[in-house]
C-alpha positions as CSV (number, residue, x, y, z in Angstrom):
1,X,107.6,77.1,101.4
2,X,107.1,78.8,98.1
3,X,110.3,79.4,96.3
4,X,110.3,83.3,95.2
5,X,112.1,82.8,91.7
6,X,110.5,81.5,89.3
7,X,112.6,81.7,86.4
8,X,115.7,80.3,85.9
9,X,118.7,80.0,83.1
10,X,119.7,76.3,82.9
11,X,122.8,77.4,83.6
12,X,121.5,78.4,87.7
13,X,119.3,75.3,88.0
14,X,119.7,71.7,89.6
15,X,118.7,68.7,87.3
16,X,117.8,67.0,90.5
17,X,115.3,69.1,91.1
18,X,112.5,67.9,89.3
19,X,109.7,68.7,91.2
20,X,110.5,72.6,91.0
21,X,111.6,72.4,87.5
22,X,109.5,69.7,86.0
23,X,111.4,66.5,84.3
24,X,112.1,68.4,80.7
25,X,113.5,72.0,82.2
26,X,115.4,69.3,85.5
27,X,117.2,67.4,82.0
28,X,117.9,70.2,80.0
29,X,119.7,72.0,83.5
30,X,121.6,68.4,83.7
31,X,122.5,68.5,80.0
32,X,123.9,71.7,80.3
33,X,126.0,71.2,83.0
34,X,128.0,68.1,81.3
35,X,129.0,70.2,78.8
36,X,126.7,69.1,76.1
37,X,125.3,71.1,73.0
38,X,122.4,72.6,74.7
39,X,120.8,76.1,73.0
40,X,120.8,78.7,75.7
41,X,117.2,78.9,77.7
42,X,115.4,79.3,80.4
43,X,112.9,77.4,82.6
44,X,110.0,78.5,84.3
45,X,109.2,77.2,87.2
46,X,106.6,74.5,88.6
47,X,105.5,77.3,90.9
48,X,104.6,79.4,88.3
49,X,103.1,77.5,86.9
50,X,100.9,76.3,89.5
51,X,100.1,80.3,90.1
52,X,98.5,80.9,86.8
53,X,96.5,78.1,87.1
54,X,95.4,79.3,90.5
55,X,95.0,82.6,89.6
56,X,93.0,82.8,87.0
57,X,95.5,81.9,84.4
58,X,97.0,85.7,85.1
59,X,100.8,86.0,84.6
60,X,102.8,86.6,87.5
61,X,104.2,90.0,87.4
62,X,107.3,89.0,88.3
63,X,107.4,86.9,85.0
64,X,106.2,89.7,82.8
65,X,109.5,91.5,84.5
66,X,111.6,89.0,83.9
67,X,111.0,88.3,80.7
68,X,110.9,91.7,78.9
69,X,113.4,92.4,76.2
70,X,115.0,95.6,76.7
């Protein structure tokens, strides 16, 4: 099943979760939730990834929603 978010804060995601949020974005979630020094961020998701790749390399517009500075 394809998970329908696919961008997270580290702060939301599981650093056990490796195969949805890669090994770097999976340490940096872990990081942040000891309590270490971590600058604030996001991850994008494995998903996604794998979507632009299979699409073409077009953005999700989901991303493009996410992602826009208001």
């Amino acid at each position: 099943m394809k998970n329908s978010k696919y961008v997270y804060l580290f702060e939301e995601a599981n650093g056990t979760n490796k195969k949805l949020f890669g090994g770097k974005g999976a340490g940096l979630a872990e990081m942040t939730r000891m309590g270490l020094s971590v600058p604030s961020g996001f991850i994008v998701t494995t998903e996604a990834c794998l979507h632009y790749y299979e699409n073409k390399r077009n953005f999700l517009e989901a991303l493009w929603k996410r992602c826009r500075i208001t």
